[in-house]
N, C-alpha and C positions, 0 to 999 in steps of 0.2 A: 504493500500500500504506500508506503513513505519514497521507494524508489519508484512508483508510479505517480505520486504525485510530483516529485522533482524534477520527472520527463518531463512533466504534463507543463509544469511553470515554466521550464526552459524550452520546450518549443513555445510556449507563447511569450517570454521574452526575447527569441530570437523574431519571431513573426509581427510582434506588432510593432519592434524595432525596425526593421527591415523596412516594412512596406511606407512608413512613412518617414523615414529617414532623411532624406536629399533636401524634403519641405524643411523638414527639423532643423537641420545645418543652414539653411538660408536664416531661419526664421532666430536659430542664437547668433548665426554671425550676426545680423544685421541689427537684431537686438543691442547687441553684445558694444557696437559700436557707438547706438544712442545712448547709453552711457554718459556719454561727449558729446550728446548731440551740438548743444549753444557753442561747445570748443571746435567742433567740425565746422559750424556754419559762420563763428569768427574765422578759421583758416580760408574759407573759401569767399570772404570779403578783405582781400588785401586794403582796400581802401579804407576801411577801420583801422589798420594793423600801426599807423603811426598818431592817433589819438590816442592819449591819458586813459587809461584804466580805472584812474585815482577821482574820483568825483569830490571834487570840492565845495561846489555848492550844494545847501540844503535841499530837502525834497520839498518844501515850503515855495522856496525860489524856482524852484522848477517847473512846479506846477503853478505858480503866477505867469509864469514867462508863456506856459504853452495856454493857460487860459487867454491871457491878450492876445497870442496866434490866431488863436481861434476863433477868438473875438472881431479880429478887425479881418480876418481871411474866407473867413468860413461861417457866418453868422446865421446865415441861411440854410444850413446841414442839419441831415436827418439824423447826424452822431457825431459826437467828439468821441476822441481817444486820448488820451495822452498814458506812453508808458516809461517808466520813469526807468534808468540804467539801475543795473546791480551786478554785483559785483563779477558776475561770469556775462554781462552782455553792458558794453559802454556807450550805448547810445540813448539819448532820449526822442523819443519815438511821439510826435505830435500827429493825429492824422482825422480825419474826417468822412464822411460818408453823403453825398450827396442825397437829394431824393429823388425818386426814379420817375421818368417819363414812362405812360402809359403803355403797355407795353415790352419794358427795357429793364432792364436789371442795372444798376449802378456799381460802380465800383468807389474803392475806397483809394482816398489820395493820401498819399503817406510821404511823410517827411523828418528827415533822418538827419538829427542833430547833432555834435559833437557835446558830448555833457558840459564840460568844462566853457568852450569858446561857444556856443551856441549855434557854431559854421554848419551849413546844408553842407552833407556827404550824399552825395551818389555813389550808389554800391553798385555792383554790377547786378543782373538776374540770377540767380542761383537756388536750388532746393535747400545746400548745403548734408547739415545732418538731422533736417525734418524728412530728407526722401528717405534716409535708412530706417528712422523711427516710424516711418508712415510702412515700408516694407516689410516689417516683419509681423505688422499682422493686419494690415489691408492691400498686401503683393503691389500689383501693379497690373495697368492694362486689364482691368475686368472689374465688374461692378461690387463695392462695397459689401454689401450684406454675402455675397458668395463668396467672395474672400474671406471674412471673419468664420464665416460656417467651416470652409476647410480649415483654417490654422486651429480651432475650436477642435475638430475632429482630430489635426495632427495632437495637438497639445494631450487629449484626451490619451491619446494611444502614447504618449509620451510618460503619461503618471500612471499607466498600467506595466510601459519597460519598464520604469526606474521601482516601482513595486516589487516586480514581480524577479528583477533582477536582484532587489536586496533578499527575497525570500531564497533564492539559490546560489547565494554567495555565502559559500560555507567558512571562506576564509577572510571575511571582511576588511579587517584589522593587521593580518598579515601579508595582504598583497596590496597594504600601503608602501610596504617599504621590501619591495620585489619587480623590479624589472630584467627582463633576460634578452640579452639582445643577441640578434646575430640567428635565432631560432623561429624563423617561418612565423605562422600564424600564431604560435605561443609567446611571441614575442607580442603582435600584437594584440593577442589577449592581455596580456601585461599591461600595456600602453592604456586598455581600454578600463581596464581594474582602476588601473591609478589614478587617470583621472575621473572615473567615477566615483572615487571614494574619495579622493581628497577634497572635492566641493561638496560632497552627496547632499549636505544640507541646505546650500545654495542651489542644485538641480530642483530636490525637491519644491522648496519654495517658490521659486521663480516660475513651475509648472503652474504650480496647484493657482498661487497670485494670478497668471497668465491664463487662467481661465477666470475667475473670480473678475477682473477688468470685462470680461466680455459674457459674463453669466447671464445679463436678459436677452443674449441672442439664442443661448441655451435653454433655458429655463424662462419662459416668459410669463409663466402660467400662473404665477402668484399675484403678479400687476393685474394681468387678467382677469382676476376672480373679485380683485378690489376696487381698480377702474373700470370704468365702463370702457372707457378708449384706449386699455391695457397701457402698455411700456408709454406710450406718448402720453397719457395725461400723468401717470408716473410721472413721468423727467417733472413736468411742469408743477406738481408739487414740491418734490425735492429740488427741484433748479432754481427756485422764482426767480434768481439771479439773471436768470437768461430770456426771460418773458420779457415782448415788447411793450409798452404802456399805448393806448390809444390815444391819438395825435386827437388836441381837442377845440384846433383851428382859432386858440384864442391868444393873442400875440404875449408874450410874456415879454414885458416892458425893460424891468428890473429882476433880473435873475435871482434867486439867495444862495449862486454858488460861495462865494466868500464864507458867508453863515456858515454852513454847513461845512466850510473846511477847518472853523474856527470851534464850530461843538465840534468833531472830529480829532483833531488837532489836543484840545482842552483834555476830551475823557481818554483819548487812548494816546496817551503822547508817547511812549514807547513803541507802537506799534510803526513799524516799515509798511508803505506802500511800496506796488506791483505797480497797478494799473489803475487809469477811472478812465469808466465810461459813460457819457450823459445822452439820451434820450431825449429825440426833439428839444434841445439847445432855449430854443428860441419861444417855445412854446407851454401853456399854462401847464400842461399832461408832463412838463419836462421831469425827471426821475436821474439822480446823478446816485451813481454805484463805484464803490470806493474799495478797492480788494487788497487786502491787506495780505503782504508776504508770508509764507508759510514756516522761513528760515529753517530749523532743523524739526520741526514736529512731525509728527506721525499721522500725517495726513494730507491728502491728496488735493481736495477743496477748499479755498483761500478762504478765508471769512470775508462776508462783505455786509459792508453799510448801503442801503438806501436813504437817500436822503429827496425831499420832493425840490422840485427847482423853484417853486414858487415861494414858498415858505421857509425852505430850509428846516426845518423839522425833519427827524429822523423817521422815518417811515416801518423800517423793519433790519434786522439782523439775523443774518446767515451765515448756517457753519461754523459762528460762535461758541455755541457751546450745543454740541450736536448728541442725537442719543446712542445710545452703547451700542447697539447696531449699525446706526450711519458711522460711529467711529471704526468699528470692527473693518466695516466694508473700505472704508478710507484710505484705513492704515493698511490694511492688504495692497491695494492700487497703489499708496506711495511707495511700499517696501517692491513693490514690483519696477517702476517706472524710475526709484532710486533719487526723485526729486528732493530726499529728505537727506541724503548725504550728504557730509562733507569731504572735502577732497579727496582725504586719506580713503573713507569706506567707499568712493566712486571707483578709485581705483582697484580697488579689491572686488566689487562687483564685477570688472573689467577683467579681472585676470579669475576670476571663477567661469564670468562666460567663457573666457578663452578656453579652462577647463572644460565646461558644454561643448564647444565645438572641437575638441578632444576626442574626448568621447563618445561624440556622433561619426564621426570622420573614423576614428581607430574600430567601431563595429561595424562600420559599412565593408569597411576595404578587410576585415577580421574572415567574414563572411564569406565574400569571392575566395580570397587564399585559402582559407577551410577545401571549400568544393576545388580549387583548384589541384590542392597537394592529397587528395582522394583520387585523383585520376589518373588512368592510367595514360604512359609514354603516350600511345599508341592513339589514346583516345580524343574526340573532335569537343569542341565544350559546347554544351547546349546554347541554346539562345537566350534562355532566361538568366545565365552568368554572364555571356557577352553583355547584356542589358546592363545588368548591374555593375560589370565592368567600368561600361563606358559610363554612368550614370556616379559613379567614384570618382573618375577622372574629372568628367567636366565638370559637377559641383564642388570636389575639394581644389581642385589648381583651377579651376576654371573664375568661381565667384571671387577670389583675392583680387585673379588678373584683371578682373572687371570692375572691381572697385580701384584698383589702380588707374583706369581707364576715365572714370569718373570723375576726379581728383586730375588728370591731366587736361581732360576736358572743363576743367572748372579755370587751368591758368591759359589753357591756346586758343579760345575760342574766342571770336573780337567780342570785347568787354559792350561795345552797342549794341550786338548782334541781336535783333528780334527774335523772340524764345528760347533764347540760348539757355534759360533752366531744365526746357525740355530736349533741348539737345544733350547735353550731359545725362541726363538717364539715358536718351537715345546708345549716347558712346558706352554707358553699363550694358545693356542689354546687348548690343551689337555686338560687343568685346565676348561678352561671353556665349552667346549664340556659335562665335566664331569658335572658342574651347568645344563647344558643345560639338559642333560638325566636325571639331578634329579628332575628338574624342571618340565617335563613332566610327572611323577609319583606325585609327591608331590607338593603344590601350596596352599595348605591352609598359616591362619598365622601364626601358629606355625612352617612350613617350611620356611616361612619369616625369623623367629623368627632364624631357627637353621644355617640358610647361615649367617643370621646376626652377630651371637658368633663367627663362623669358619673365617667371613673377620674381626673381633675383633681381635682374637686370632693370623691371621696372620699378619695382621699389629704392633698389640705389639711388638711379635716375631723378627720381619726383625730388628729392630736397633740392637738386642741382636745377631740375625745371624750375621749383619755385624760387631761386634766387636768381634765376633770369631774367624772369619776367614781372618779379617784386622786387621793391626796397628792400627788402627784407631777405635775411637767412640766419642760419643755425649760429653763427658767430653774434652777429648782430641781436639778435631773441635772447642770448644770453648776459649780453652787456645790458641790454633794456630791462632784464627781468620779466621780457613776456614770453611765460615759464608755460602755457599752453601752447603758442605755436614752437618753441624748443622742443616741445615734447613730441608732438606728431613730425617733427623731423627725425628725432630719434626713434620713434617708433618704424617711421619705415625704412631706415637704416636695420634696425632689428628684424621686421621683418624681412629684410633682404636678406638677411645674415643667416634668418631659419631657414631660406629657401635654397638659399647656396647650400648650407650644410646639407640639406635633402639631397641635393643633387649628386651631392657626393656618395653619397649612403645608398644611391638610384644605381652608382656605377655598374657596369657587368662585372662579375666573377673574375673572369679572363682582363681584364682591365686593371682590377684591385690586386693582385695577386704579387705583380710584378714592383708594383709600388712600396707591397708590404716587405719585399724578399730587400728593396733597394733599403729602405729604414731601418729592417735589422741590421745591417750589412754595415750602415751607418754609426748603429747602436755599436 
């Protein structure tokens, strides 16, 4: 019985690992990277990169300055914005929303201030590192709701491996400190123990959190039995922060934004502002929402003030002091999203995902070598290992090079160029479309071997592209103290450095041999 049901868990930890795996590995890389998202999408605005970091003026002063913006620019807008700098994003961000013709959808006009000097920066177009965060669990090229359904599905099948993998892992605690190299697929059993068990807490969490973020696309059926209009009239209780106010066509003369920043101000004066948002400006219905920063707590949704614009009178509060459920729910979505970190635990989350993509990557490729070294000389390999083959290739060497590609495309592409944010996802997907069809030709290890040089080569490369074509580099970031873009220099420096060392460890038998024989000979 005990040895049938250990079958029974290890075929279903190898099966429900398997079949959703290649999603799995997109969905931690890309994860993995939003981490960093605001530090990816300052690298990929060089035109930010030579403003003050260091905000010197008050948040008082700032939001006076972008209130008269608004005021003498925009009086007429169906919304202000202003979002005030902090400390991972330097810019204050004044913007507005027209009202829309009949017809027409508006857009919003955004203007992007130096905190300190108050100067108009023009940034170029870019996703930056909202396109990774938006990719790992709304993909790309295909409509929302069936995207969350499948990452929801992969994720599901993700906390029944890591389950069902701790139930058959007899030696948990011993094959922390056990790697054997040089030995076939036990080696990369090895690879695949270790880094499963060195984060296991971190896999666990980040699963179970990474469905709990998307549970009423799962589960909707509780809203449903409470609202009449299920999950939609849900949000709009739990949100009222996001609810529009009805425009009530009556000119609002004298505004009581001041008031309202001055009670604000008075009771919470320790509190940090994000953002405010005001509703019809101009207007008696006006409603100004003031969100207060979340700093380190354990929680996902900012508190906010409403205040009405006529009176200035505080209207209501949100997220303040929420109940033991909505906090439950919060602190799950923040520990997942990792908004409540500071530097040090970001980076640790960072280097756990790198562990998830470890160990996605070490059982896919675990898998093919298994069936592979089962076969005999003589034997042809089924299709379903060719598949899997090429499907190891082009998602482990294939998605780096594509995000290399990304990242290249974010410094050569002319900084005017219309749509150039959709052309850099273009140059992602293209980049690895192009692994993908090589992948399908070629899949030995010497094609391991030659994707391996090409993400070497191009990871080197990028620190050198971007001090080409920036002010800026790895010398220069260090004498400045801007210790985010040093860092993703070094980062792909390191990864070049993994990817050469693969290359080496890719070489043929017949290749290494004679190297080994020249070292001792040496020795």
């Amino acid at each position: 019985m005990k040895d049938s049901f250990f079958r029974s868990m290890t075929w279903l930890h190898t099966w429900v690992g398997l079949l959703f795996c290649w999603l799995l590995w997109l969905v931690f890389f890309a994860g993995t990277l939003s981490f960093f998202r605001q530090e990816i999408s300052l690298w990929s605005k060089p035109e930010l990169h030579q403003h003050s970091m260091v905000v010197q003026s008050s948040q008082q002063d700032l939001l006076d300055y972008g209130f008269n913006r608004l005021n003498s620019e925009a009086s007429d807008a169906a919304r202000w914005w202003i979002s005030l700098p902090s400390e991972r994003n330097p810019l204050l961000r004044v913007s507005h929303l027209p009202y829309a013709q009949p017809g027409e959808k508006a857009s919003w006009v955004n203007h992007n201030l130096a905190a300190d000097s108050k100067t108009p920066i023009t940034t170029r177009e870019t996703k930056g590192g909202s396109f990774f965060y938006r990719l790992h669990f709304d993909l790309h090229y295909m409509d929302r709701t069936t995207a969350r359904w499948i990452v929801c599905l992969a994720s599901l099948f993700m906390l029944v491996a890591l389950i069902s993998g701790i139930v058959i892992h007899k030696r948990i605690f011993k094959d922390m400190f056990q790697f054997r190299t040089g030995k076939g697929s036990r080696s990369w059993l090895d690879g695949h123990n270790l880094s499963s068990v060195l984060a296991l807490p971190f896999h666990l969490m980040i699963t179970y959190t990474g469905l709990i973020t998307l549970i009423f696309t799962l589960f909707p059926y509780p809203a449903q039995t409470v609202y009449e209009e299920g999950v939609k009239e849900f949000r709009k209780d739990f949100y009222p922060e996001r609810q529009r106010p009805q425009q009530s066509h009556e000119t609002l003369s004298t505004p009581a934004f001041a008031q309202s920043l001055d009670h604000f101000f008075t009771n919470w004066p320790e509190q940090p502002i994000s953002r405010i948002i005001i509703d019809h400006p101009q207007d008696a219905a006006a409603v100004m929402k003031i969100y207060g920063a979340n700093r380190s707590e354990i929680k996902d949704e900012q508190a906010v003030w409403l205040y009405s614009g006529k009176t200035g009178e505080l209207l209501n509060t949100v997220h303040l002091e929420d109940s033991a459920a909505a906090q439950l729910y919060g602190g799950m979505i923040a520990m997942h999203t990792g908004r409540l970190a500071s530097t040090g635990l970001r980076w640790l989350y960072f280097l756990c995902g790198l562990a998830g993509c470890a160990m996605i990557a070490t059982g896919c490729v675990m898998w093919a070598k298994r069936i592979r070294e089962r076969q005999k000389p003589t034997q042809s390999a089924s299709f379903g290992l060719k598949l899997v083959e090429s499907l190891n290739l082009a998602a482990i060497m294939g998605l780096p090079l594509a995000t290399a590609a990304f990242f290249y495309a974010n410094r050569l592409l002319p900084v005017g160029h219309s749509g150039r944010a959709d052309q850099e996802v273009l140059a992602f997907f293209l980049t690895w479309a192009g692994a993908a069809v090589f992948s399908a030709k070629w899949r030995s290890q010497q094609d391991w071997r030659t994707l391996a040089l090409v993400n070497a080569l191009a990871w080197l490369l990028l620190p050198l592209c971007n001090a080409l074509t920036t002010q800026g580099n790895l010398i220069s970031y260090a004498n400045n103290g801007q210790w985010a873009l040093f860092m993703f220099d070094i980062l792909a420096l390191l990864a070049a450095a993994v990817f050469y060392w693969q290359s080496n460890k890719l070489q043929p038998a017949q290749q290494t041999r004679p190297q080994r024989a020249r070292a001792e000979r040496a020795a």
